[in-house]
ROLUMPA-673923 format. One record per atom (N, C-alpha, C): residue number from 1; residue in one letter; x negated, y negated, z negated. Coordinates in nm, 3 decimals. Each point is the difference from the previous one (the first is absolute). Last residue first. Example, Ala and Ser with C-alpha at 12.3 -4.5 7.8 and 13.67 -1.06 7.14 Angstrom:
<recs>
REC  num  residu        u        v        w
REC    2       S   -1.285    0.225   -0.708
REC    2       S   -0.082   -0.119   -0.006
REC    2       S    0.077   -0.109   -0.073
REC    1       A   -0.029    0.572    0.007
REC    1       A    0.089   -0.119    0.000
REC    1       A   -0.090   -0.120    0.000
</recs>
This chain:
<recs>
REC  num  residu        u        v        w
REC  211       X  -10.571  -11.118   -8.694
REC  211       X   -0.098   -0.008    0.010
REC  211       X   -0.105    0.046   -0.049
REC  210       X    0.516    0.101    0.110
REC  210       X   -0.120    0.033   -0.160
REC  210       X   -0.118    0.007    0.045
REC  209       X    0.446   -0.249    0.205
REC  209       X   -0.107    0.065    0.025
REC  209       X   -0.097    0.017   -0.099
REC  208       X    0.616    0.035    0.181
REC  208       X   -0.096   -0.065   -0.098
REC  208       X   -0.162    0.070    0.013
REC  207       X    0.384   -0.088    0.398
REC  207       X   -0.057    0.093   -0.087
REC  207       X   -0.069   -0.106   -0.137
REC  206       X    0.471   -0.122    0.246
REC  206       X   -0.167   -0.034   -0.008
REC  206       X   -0.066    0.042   -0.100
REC  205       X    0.505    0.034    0.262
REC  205       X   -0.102    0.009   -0.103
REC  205       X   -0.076   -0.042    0.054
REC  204       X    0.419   -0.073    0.224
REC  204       X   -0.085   -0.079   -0.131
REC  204       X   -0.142    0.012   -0.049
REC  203       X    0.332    0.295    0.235
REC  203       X   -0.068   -0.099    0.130
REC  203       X   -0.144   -0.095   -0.104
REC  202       X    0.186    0.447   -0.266
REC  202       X    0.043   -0.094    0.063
REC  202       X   -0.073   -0.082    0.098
REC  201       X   -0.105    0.508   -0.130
REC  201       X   -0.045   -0.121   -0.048
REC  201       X    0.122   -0.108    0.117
REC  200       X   -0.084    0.501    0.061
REC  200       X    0.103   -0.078   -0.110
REC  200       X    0.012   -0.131   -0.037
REC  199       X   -0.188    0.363    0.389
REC  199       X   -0.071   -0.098   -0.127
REC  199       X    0.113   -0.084   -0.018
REC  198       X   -0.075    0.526    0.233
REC  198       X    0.047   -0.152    0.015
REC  198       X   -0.063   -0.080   -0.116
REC  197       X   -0.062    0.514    0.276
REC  197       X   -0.033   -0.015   -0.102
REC  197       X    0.073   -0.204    0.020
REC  196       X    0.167    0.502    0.183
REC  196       X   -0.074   -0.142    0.025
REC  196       X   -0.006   -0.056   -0.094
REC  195       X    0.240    0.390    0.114
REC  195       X   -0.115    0.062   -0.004
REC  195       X   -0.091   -0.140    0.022
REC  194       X    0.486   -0.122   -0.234
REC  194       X   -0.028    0.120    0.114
REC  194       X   -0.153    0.020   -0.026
REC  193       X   -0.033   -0.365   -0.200
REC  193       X    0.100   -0.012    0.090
REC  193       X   -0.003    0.132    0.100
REC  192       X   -0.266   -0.149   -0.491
REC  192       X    0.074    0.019    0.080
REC  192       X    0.103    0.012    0.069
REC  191       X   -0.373   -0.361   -0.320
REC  191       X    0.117    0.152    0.015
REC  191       X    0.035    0.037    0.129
REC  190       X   -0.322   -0.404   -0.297
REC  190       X   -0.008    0.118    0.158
REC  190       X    0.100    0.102   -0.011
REC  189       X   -0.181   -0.506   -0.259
REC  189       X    0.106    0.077    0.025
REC  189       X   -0.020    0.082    0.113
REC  188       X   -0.382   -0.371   -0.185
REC  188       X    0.070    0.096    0.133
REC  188       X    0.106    0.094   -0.091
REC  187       X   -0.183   -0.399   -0.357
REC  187       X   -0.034    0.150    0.101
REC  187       X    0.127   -0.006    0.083
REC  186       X   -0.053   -0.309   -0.395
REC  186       X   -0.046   -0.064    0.113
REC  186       X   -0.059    0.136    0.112
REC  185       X    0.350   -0.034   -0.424
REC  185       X   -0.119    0.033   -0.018
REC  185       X   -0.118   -0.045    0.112
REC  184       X    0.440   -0.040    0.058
REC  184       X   -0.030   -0.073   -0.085
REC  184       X   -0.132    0.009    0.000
REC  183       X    0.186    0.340    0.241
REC  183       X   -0.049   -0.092    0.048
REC  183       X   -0.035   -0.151   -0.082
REC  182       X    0.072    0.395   -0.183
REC  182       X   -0.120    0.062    0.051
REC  182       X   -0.021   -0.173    0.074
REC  181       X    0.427    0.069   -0.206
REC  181       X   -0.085   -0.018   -0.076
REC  181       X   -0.157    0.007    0.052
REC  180       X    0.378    0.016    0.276
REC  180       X   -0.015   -0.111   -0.042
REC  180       X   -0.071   -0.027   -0.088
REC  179       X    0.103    0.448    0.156
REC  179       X   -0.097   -0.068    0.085
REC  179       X   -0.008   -0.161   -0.050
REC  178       X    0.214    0.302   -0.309
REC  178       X   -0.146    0.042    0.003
REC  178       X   -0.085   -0.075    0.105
REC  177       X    0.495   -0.078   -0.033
REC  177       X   -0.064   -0.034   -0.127
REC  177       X   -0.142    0.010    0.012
REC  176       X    0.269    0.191    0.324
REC  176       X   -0.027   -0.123    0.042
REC  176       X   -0.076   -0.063   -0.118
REC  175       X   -0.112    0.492    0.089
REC  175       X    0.113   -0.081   -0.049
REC  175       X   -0.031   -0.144    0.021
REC  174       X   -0.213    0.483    0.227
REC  174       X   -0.038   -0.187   -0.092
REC  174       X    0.118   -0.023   -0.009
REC  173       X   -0.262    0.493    0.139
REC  173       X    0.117   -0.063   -0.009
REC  173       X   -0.020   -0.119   -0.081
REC  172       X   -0.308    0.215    0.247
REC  172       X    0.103    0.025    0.070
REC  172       X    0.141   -0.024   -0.024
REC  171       X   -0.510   -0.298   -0.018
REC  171       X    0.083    0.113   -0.103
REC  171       X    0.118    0.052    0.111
REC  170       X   -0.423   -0.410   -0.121
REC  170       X    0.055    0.088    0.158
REC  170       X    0.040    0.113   -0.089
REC  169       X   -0.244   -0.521   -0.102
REC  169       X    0.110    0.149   -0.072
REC  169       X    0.007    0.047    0.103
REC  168       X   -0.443   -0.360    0.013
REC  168       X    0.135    0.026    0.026
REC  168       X    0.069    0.121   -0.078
REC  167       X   -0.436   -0.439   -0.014
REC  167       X    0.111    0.104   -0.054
REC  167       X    0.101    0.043    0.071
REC  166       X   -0.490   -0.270    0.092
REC  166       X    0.134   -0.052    0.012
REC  166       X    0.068    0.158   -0.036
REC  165       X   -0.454   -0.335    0.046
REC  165       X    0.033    0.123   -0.064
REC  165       X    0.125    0.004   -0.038
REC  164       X   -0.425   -0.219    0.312
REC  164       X    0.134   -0.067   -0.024
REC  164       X    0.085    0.165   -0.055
REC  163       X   -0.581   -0.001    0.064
REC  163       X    0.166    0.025    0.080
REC  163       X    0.084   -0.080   -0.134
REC  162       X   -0.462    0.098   -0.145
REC  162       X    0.002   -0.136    0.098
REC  162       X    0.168   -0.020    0.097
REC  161       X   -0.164    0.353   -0.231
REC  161       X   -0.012   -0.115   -0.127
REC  161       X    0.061   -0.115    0.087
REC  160       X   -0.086    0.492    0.085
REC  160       X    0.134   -0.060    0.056
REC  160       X   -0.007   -0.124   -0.085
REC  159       X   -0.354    0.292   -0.074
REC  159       X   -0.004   -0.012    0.139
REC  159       X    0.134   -0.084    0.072
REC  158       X    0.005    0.119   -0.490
REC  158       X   -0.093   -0.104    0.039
REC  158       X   -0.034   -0.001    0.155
REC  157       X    0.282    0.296   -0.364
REC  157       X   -0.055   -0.030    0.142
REC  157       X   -0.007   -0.137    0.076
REC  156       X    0.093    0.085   -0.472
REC  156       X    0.013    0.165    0.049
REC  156       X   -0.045   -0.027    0.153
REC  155       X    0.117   -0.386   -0.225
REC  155       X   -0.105    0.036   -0.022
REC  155       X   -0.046    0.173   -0.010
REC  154       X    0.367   -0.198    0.249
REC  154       X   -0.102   -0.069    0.044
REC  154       X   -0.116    0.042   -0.107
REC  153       X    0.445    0.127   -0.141
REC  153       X   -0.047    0.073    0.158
REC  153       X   -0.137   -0.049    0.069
REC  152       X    0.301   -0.100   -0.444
REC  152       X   -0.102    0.064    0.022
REC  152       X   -0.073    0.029    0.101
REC  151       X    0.391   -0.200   -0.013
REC  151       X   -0.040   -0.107   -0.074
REC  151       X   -0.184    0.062   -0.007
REC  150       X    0.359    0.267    0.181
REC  150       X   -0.024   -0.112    0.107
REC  150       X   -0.097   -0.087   -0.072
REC  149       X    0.201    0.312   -0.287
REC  149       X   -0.082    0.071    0.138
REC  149       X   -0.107   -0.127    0.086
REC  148       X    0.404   -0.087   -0.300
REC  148       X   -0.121    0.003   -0.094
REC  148       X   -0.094    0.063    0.121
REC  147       X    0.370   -0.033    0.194
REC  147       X   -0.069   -0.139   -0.051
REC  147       X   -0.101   -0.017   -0.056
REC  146       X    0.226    0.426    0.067
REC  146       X   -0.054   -0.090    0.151
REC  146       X   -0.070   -0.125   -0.024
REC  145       X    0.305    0.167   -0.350
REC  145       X   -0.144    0.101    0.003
REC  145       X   -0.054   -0.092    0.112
REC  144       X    0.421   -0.154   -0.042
REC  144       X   -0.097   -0.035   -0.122
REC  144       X   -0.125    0.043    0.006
REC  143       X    0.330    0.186    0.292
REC  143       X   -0.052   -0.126    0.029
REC  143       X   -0.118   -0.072   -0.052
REC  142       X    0.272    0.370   -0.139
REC  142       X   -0.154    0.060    0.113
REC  142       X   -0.052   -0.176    0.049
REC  141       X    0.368    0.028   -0.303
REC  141       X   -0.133    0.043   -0.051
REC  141       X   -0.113    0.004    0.041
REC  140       X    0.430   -0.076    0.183
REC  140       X   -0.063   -0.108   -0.061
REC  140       X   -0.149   -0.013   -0.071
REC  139       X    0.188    0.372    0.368
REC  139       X    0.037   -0.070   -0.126
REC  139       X   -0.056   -0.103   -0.043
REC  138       X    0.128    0.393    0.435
REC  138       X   -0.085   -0.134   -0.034
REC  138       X    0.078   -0.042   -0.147
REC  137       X   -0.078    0.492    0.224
REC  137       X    0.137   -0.110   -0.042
REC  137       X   -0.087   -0.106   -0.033
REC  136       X   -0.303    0.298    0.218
REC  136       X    0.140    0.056    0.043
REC  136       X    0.122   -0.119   -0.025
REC  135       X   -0.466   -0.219    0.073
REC  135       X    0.047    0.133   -0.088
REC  135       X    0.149    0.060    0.107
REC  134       X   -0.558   -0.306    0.073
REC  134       X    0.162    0.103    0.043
REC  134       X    0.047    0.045   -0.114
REC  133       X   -0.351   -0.438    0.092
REC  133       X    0.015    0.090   -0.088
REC  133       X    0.152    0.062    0.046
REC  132       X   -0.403   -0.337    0.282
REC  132       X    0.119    0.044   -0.040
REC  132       X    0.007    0.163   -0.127
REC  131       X   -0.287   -0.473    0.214
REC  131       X   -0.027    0.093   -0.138
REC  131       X    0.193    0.083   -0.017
REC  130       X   -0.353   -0.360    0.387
REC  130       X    0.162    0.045   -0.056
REC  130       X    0.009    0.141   -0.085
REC  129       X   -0.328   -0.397    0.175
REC  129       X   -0.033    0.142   -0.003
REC  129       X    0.141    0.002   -0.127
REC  128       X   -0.301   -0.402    0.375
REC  128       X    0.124    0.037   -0.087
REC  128       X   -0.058    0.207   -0.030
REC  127       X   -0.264   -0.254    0.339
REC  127       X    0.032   -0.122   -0.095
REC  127       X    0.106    0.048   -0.133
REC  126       X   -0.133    0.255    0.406
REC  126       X   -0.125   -0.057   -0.033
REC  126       X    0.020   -0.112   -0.140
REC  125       X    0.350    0.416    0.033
REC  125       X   -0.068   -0.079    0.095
REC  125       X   -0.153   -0.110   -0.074
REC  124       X    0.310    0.481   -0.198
REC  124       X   -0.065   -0.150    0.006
REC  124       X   -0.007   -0.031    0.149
REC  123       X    0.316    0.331   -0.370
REC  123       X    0.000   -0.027    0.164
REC  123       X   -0.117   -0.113   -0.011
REC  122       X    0.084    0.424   -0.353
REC  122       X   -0.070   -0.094    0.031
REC  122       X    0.018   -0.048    0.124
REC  121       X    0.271    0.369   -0.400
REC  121       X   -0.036   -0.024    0.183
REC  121       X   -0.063   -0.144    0.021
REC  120       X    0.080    0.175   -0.431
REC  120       X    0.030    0.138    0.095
REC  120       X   -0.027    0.010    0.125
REC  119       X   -0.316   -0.087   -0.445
REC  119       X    0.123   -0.113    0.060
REC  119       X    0.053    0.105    0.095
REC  118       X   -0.283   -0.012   -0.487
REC  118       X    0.071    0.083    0.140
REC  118       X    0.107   -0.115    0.066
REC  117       X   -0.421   -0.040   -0.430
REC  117       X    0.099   -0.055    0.044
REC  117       X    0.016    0.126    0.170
REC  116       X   -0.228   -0.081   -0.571
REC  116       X   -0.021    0.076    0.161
REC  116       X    0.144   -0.045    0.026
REC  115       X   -0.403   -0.106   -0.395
REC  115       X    0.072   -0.103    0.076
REC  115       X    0.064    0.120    0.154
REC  114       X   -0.379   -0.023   -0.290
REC  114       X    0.112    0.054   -0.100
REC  114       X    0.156   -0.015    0.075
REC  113       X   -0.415   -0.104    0.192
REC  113       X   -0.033   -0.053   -0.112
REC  113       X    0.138    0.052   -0.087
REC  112       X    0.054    0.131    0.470
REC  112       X   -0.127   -0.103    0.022
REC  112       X    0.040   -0.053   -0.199
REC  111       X    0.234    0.297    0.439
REC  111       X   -0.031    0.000   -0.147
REC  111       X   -0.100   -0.062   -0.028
REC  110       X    0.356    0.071    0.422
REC  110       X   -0.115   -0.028   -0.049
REC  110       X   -0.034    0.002   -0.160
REC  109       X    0.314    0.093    0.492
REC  109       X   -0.022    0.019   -0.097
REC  109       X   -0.110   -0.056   -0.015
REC  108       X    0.376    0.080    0.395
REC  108       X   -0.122   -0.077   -0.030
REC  108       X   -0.013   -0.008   -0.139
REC  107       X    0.347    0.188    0.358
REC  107       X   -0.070    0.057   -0.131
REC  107       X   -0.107   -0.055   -0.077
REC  106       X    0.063   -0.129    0.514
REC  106       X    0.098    0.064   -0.090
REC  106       X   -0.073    0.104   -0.054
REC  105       X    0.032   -0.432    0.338
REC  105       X   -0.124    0.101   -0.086
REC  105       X    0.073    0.042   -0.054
REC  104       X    0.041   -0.305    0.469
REC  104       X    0.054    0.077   -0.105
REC  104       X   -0.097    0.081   -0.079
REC  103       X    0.007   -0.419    0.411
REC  103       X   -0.074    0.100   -0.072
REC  103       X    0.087    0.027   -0.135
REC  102       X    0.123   -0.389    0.241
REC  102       X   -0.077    0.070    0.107
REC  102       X   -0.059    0.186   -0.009
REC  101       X    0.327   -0.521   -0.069
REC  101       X   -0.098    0.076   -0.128
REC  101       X   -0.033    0.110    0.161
REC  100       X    0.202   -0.496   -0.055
REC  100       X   -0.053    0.077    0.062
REC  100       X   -0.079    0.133   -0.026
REC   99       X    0.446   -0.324   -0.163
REC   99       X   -0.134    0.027   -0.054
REC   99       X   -0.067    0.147    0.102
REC   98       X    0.409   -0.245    0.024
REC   98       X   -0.153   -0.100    0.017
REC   98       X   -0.085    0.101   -0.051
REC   97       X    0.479    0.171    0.008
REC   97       X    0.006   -0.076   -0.104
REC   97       X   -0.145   -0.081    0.023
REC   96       X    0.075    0.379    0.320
REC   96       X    0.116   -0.060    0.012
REC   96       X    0.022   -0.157   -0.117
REC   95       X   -0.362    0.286   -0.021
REC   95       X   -0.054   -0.072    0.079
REC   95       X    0.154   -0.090    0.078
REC   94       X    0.016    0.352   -0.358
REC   94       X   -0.104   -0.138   -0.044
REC   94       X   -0.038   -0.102    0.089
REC   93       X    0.257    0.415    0.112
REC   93       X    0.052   -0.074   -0.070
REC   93       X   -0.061   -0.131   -0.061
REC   92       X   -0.219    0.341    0.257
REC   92       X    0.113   -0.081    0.068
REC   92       X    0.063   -0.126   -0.109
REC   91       X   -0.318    0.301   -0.177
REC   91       X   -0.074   -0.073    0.082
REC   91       X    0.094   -0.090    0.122
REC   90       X    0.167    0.351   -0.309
REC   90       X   -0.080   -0.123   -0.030
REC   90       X    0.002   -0.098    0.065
REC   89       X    0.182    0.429    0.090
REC   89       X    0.042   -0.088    0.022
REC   89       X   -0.040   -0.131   -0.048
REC   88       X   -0.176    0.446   -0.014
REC   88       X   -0.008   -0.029    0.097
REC   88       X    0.064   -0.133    0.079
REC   87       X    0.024    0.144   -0.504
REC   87       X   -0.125    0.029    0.039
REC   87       X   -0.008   -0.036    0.166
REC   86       X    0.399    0.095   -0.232
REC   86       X   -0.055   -0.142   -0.013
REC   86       X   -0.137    0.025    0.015
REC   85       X    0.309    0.334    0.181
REC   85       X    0.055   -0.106    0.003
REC   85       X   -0.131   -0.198   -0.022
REC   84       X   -0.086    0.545   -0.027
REC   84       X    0.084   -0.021    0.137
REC   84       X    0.018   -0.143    0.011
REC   83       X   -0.270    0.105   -0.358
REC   83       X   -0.055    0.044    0.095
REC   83       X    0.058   -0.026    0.141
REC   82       X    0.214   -0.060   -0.412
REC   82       X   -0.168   -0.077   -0.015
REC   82       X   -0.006    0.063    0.171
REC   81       X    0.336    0.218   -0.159
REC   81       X    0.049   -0.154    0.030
REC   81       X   -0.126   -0.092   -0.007
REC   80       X   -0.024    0.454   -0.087
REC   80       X    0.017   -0.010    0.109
REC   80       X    0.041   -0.151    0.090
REC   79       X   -0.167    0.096   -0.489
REC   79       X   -0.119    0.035    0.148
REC   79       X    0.067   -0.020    0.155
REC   78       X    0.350    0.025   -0.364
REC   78       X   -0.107   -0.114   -0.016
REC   78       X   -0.111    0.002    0.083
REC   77       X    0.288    0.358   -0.048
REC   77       X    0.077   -0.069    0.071
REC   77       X   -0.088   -0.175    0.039
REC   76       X   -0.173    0.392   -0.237
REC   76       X    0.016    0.017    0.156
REC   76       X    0.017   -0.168    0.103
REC   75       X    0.063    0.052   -0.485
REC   75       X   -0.154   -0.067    0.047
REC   75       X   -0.014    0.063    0.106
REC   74       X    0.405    0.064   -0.150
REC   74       X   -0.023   -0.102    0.003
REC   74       X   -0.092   -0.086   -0.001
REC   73       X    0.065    0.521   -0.047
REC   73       X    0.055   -0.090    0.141
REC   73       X    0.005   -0.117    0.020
REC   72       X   -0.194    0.196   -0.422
REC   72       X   -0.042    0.022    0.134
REC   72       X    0.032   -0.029    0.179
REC   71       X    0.221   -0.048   -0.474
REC   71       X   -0.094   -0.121    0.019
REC   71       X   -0.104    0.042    0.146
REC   70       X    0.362    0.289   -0.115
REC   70       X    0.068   -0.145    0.092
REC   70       X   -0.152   -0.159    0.006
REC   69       X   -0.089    0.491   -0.166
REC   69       X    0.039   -0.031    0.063
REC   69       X    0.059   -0.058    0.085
REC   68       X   -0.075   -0.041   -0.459
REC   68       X   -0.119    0.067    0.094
REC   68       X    0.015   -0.013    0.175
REC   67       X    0.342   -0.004   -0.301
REC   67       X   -0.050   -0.128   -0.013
REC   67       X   -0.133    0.017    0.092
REC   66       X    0.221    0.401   -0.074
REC   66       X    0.072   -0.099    0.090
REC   66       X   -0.041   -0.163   -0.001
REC   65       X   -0.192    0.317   -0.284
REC   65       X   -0.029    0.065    0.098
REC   65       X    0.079   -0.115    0.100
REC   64       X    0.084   -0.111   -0.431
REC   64       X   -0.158   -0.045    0.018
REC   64       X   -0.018    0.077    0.124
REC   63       X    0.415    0.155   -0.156
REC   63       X    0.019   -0.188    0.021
REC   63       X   -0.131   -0.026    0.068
REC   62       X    0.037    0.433   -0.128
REC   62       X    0.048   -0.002    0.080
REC   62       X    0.007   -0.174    0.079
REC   61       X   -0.168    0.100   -0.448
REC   61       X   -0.123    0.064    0.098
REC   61       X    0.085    0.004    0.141
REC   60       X    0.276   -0.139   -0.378
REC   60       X   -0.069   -0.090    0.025
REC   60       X   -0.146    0.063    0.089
REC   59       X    0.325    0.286   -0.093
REC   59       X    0.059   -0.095    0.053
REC   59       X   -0.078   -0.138    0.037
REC   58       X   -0.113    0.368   -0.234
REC   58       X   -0.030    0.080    0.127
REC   58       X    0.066   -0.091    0.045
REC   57       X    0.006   -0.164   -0.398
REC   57       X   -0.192    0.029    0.006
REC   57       X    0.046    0.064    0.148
REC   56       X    0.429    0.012   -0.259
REC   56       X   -0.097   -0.137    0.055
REC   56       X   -0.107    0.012    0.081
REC   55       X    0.131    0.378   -0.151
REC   55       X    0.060   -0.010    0.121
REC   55       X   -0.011   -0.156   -0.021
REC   54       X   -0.169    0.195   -0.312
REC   54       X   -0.085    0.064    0.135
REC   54       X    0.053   -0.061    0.081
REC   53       X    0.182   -0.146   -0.414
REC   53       X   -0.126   -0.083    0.043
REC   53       X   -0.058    0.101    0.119
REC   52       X    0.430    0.183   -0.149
REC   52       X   -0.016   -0.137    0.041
REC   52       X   -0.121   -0.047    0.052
REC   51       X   -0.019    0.398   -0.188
REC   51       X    0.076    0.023    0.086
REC   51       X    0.006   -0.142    0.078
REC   50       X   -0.154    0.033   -0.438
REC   50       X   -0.102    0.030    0.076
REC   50       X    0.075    0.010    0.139
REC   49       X    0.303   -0.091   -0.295
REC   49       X   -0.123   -0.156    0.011
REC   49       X   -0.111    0.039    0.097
REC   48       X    0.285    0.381   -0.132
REC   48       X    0.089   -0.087    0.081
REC   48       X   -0.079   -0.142    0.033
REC   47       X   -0.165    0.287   -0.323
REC   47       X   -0.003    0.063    0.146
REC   47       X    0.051   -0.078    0.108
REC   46       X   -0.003   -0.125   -0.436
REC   46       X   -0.131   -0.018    0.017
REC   46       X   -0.015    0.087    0.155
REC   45       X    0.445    0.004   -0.236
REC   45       X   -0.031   -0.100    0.050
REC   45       X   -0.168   -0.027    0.091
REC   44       X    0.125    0.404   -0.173
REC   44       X    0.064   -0.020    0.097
REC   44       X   -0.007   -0.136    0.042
REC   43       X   -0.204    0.123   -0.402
REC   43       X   -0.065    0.100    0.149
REC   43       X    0.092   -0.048    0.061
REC   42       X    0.184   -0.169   -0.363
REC   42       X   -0.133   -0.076    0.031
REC   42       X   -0.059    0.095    0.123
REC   41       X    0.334    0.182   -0.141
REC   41       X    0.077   -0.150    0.020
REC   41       X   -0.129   -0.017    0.063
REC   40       X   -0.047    0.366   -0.268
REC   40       X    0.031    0.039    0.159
REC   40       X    0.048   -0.132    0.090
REC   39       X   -0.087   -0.020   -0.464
REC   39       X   -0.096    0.012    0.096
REC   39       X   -0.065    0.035    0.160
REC   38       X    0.413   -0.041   -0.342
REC   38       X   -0.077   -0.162    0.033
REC   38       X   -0.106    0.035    0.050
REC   37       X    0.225    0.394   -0.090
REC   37       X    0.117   -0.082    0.106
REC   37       X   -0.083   -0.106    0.008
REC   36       X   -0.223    0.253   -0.304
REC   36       X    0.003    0.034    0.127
REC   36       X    0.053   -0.084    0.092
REC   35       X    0.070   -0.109   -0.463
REC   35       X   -0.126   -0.049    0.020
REC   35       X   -0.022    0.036    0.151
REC   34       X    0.434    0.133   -0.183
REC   34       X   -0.039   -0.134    0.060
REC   34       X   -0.135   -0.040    0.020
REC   33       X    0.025    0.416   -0.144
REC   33       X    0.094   -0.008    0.137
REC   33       X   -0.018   -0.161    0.001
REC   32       X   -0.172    0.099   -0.401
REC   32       X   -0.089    0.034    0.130
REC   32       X    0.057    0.018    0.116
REC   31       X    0.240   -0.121   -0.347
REC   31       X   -0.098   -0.133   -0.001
REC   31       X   -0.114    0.022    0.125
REC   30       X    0.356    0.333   -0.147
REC   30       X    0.040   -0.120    0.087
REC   30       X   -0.046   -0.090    0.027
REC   29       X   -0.160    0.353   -0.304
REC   29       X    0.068    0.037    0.175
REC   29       X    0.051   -0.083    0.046
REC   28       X   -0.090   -0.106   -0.454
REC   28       X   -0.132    0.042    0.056
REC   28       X    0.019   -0.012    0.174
REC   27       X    0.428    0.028   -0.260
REC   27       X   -0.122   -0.125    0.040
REC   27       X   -0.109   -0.027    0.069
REC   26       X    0.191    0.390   -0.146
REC   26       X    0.090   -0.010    0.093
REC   26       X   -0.053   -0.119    0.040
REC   25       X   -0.201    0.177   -0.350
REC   25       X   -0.033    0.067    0.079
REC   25       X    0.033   -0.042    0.120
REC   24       X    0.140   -0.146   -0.409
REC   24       X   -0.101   -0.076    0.073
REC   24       X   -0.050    0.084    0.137
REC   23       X    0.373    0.192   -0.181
REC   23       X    0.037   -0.183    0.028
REC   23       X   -0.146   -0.095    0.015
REC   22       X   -0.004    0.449   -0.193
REC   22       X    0.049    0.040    0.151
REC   22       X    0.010   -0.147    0.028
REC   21       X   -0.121   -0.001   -0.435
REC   21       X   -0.108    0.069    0.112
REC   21       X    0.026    0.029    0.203
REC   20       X    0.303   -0.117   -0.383
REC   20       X   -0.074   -0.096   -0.014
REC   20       X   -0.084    0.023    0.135
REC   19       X    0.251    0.329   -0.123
REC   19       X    0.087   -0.068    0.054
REC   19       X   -0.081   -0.149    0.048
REC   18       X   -0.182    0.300   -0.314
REC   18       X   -0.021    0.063    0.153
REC   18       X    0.061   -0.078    0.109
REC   17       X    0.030   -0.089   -0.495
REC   17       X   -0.107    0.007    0.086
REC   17       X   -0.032    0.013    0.161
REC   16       X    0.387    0.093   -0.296
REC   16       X   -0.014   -0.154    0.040
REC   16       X   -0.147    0.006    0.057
REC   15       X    0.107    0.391   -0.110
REC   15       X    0.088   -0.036    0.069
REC   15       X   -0.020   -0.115    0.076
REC   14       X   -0.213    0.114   -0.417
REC   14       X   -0.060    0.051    0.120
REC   14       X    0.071   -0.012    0.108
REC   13       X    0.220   -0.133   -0.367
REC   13       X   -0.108   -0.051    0.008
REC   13       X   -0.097   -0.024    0.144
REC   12       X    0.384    0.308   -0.161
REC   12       X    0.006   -0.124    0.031
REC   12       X   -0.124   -0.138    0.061
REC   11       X   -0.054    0.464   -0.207
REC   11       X    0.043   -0.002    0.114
REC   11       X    0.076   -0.125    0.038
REC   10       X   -0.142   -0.016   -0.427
REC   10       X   -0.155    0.035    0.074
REC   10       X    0.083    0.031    0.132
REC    9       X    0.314   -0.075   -0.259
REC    9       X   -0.011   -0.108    0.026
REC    9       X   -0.172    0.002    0.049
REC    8       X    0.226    0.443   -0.134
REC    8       X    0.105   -0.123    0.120
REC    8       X   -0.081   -0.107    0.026
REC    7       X   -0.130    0.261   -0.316
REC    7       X   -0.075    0.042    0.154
REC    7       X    0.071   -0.066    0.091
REC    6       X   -0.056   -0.289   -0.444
REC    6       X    0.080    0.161    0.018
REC    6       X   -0.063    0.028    0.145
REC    5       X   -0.174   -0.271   -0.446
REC    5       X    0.013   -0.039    0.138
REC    5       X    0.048    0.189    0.052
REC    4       X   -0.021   -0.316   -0.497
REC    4       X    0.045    0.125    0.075
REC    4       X   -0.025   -0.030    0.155
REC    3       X   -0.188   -0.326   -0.379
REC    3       X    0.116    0.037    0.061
REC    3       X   -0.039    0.093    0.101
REC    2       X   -0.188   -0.183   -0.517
REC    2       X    0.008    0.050    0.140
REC    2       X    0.081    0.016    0.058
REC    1       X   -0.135   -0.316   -0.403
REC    1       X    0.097    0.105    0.030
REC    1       X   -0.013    0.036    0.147
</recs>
């Protein structure tokens, strides 16, 4: 048995359609406004990160320019304390502590079998040859190094085989920690006094010798 369909309910119908149609339509439009709004999120963040990391990156090129620079004044400052202070005061100072030294070398290098060694400043006399190493801050470290240095130094130069081979520190700044460690270690302590170079070392010491 068939049933009647009236124009009412074909306009009904179609009604509902459209109504349908407009409601995805309206969806549609909101999925792409929110899809925009989240994309405009992401450009803005990805701007704002880019924004950030320049201005890190021009912050950290500002840090490395000023680092640059203070490391430059502090190998001023280092040449100058070699040169004014412990470099001309050696030869006093060693001879205030017996040891008659006579002659300064500085910079003394060598490479010999894989093997390269720098020293900063050389005091000898006929019998001895004082192996000093400069820094700016003295450390435990630099100590350590000096040692291993010192342990090498004779077969890097063999013209000094025969001298009494004795270690010193010389720095502009030493902590009491750093000069007690250097002096354990059996080395000259050298810091300064004003535009004068001094030696740290207690009445006590007694160099140690890397025959």
């Amino acid at each position: 048995m068939e049933t009647e369909v009236s124009m009412e309910d074909v306009r009904r119908v179609l009604r509902e359609l459209a109504e349908q149609s407009k409601e995805t339509d309206r969806r549609i439009a909101e999925s792409r406004a929110e899809a925009d709004r989240r994309m405009q999120e992401a450009d803005q963040r990805i701007a704002e990160s880019r924004a950030e990391t320049e201005r890190r990156m021009q912050e950290t090129d500002r840090r490395m320019r000023e680092t640059d620079i203070k490391l430059g004044r502090l190998g001023n400052r280092l040449g100058e304390f070699v040169e004014g202070a412990v470099r001309p005061g050696l030869v006093r100072l060693f001879r205030e502590r017996g040891l008659d030294v006579h002659r300064t070398l500085c910079d003394v290098g060598g490479n010999k079998n894989g093997v390269a060694l720098q020293v900063d400043l050389l005091v000898v006399n006929d019998t001895d040859a004082v192996a000093v190493e400069v820094k700016s801050k003295l450390t435990e470290r630099d100590v350590d190094d000096h040692v291993e240095r010192l342990g090498k130094f004779k077969i890097l130069f063999p013209e000094f085989a025969s001298k009494r081979l004795l270690g010193a520190m010389a720095a502009m700044v030493i902590s009491d920690e750093a000069a007690r460690y250097a002096e354990e270690a059996g080395m000259f302590v050298i810091g300064q006094a004003g535009d004068d170079a001094v030696l740290l070392n207690s009445e006590r010491f007694e160099p140690k010798a890397w025959w």
